[in-house]
C-alpha positions as CSV (number, residue, x, y, z in Angstrom):
1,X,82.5,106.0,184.9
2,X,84.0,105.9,188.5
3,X,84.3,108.9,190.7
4,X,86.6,109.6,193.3
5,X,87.2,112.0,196.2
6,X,90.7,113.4,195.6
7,X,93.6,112.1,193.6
8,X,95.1,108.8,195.3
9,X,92.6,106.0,194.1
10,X,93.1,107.6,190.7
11,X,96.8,106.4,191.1
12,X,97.6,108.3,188.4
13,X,101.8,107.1,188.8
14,X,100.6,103.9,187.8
15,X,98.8,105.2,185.2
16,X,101.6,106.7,183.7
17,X,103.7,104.0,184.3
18,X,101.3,101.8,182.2
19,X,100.5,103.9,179.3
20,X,101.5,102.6,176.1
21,X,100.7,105.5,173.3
22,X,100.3,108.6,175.0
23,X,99.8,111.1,178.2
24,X,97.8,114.8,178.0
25,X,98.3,116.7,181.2
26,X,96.3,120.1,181.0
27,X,96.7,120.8,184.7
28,X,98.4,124.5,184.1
29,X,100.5,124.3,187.0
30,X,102.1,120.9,188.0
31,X,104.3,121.7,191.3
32,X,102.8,118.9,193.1
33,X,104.1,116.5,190.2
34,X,107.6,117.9,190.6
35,X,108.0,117.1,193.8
36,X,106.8,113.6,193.7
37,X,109.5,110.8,192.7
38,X,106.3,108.5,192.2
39,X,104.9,110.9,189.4
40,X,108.4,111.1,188.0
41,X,109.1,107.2,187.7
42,X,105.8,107.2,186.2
43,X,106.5,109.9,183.3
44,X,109.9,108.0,183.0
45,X,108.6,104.8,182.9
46,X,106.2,105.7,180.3
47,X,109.1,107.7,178.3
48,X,111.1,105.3,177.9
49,X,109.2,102.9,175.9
50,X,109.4,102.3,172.8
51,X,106.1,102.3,171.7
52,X,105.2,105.5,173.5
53,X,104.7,108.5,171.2
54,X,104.1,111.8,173.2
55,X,103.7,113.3,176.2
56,X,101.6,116.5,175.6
57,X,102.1,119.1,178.5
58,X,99.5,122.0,178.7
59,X,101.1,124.5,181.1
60,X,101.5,128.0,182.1
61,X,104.5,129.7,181.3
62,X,105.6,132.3,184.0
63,X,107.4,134.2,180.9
64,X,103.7,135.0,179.5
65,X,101.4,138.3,180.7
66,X,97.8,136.7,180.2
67,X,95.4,139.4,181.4
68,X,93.5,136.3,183.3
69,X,96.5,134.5,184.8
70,X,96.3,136.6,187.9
71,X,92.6,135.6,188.7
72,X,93.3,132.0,187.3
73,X,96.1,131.5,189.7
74,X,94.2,132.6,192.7
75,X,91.7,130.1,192.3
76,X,94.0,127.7,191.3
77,X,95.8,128.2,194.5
78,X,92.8,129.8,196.9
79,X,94.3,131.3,200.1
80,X,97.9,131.1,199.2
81,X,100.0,133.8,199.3
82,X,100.6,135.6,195.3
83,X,104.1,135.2,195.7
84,X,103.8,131.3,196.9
85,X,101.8,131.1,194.0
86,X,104.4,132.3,191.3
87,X,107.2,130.4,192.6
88,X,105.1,126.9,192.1
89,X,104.7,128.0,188.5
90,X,108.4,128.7,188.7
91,X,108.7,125.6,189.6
92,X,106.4,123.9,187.4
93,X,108.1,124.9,184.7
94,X,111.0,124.1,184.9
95,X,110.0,120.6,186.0
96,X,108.3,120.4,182.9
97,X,111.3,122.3,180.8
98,X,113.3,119.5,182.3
99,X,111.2,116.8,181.4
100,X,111.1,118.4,177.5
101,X,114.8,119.1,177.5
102,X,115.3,115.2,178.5
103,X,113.0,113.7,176.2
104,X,112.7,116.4,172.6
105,X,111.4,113.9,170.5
106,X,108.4,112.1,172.8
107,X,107.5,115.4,175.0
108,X,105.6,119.0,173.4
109,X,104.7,121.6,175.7
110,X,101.8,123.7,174.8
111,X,101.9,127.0,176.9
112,X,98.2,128.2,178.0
113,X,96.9,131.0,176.1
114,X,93.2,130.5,177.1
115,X,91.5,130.1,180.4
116,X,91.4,126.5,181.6
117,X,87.9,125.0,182.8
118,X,88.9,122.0,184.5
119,X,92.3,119.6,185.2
120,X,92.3,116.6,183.1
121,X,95.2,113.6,182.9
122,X,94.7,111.3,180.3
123,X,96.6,108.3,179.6
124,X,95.8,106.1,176.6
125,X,92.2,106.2,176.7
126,X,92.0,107.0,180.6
127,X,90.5,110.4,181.2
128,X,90.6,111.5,184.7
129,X,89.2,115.0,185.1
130,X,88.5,117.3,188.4
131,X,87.3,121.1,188.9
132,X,88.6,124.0,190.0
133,X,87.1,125.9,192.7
134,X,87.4,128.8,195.4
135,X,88.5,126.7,197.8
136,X,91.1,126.6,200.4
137,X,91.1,122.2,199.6
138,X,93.0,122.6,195.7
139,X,92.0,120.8,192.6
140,X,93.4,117.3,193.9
141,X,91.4,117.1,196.8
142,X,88.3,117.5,195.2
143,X,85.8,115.2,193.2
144,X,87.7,113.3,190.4
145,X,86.5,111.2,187.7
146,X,87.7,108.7,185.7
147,X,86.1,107.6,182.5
148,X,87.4,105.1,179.6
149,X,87.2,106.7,175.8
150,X,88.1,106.2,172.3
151,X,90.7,109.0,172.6
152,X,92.4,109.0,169.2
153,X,88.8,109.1,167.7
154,X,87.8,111.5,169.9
155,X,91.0,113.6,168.2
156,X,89.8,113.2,164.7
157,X,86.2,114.5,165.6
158,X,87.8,117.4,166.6
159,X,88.6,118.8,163.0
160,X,84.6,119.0,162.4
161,X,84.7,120.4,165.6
162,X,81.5,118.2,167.1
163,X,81.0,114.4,167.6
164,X,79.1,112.8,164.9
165,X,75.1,112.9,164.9
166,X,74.9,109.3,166.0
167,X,77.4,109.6,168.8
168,X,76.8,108.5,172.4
169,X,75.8,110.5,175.5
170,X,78.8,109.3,176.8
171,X,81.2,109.8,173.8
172,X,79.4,113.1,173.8
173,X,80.6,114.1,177.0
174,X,84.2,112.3,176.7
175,X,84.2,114.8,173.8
176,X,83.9,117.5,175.4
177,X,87.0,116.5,177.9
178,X,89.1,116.0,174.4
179,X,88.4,119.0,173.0
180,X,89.0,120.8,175.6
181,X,92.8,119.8,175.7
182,X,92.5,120.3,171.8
183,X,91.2,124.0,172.0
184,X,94.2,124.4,174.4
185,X,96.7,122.6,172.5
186,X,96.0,124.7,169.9
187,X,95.2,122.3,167.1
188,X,92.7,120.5,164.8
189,X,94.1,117.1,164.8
190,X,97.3,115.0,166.4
């Protein structure tokens, strides 16, 4: 496991510009990815391969009324003004609409229904995964880690709902990372 302080040595454009299989963003709100052309070429890159399969987007969707979102959001975006705050999930999603719209069969959005605990981008079997905080420094300038796992695997332990008895400390904790987006995805198995 490597850990980082903030987002740019996790170069996560590159990252998505490598992936081969598949992308999970459960980061709610992804304004800062809509305005960056890096992030973009990266998604793109990564869309338009063949061999890619899907592009999972856990997201908020401003059309919702979640009796949390309000105190969510003001973590999310500590010290920022409520209607600054709405607009970037305005904006979020319809960067992420777009990106759906553009690519039906390789991208499924999955709008948040239950509190998120952390941010987490995984590519392949890359899992880079931060915290949210009150804090006027957001999600991306805090402490990120990045951690290599059996991803898919990880998936199919999810329809017992635990990792098997002789499982790892460290495919223990990846676990809990992947069933996290699970839970939030909504599903059992991929």
């Amino acid at each position: 496991m490597k850990l980082f302080a903030g987002t740019e040595e996790l170069n996560i454009p590159e990252l998505f510009s490598a992936a081969s299989r598949r992308i999970i963003l459960n980061g709610a709100v992804y304004g800062p990815f809509a305005k960056s052309a890096r992030h973009m070429a990266g998604l793109e890159t990564a869309l338009t391969k063949k061999e890619f399969r899907q592009l999972d987007i856990i997201a908020i969707n401003p059309a919702l009324d979640l009796n949390w979102k309000k105190y969510f959001l003001e973590i999310l975006r500590f010290g920022i003004s409520r209607q600054s705050i709405e607009d970037e999930v305005e904006i979020s999603y319809s960067f992420i609409a777009g990106i759906a719209e553009k690519y039906p069969a390789k991208v499924k959005l999955h709008p948040v229904r239950k509190w998120p605990n952390l941010p987490l981008v995984i590519v392949d079997d890359t899992l880079c995964f931060g915290q949210y905080a009150y804090a006027a420094q957001h999600a991306p300038q805090g402490f990120w880690g990045m951690v290599e796992a059996d991803v898919e695997k990880m998936f199919e332990w999810t329809k017992s709902g635990r990792p098997p008895a002789n499982s790892t400390k460290e495919e223990i904790a990846a676990f809990r990372l992947i069933n996290e987006c699970a839970k939030l995805m909504n599903i059992s198995k991929l």
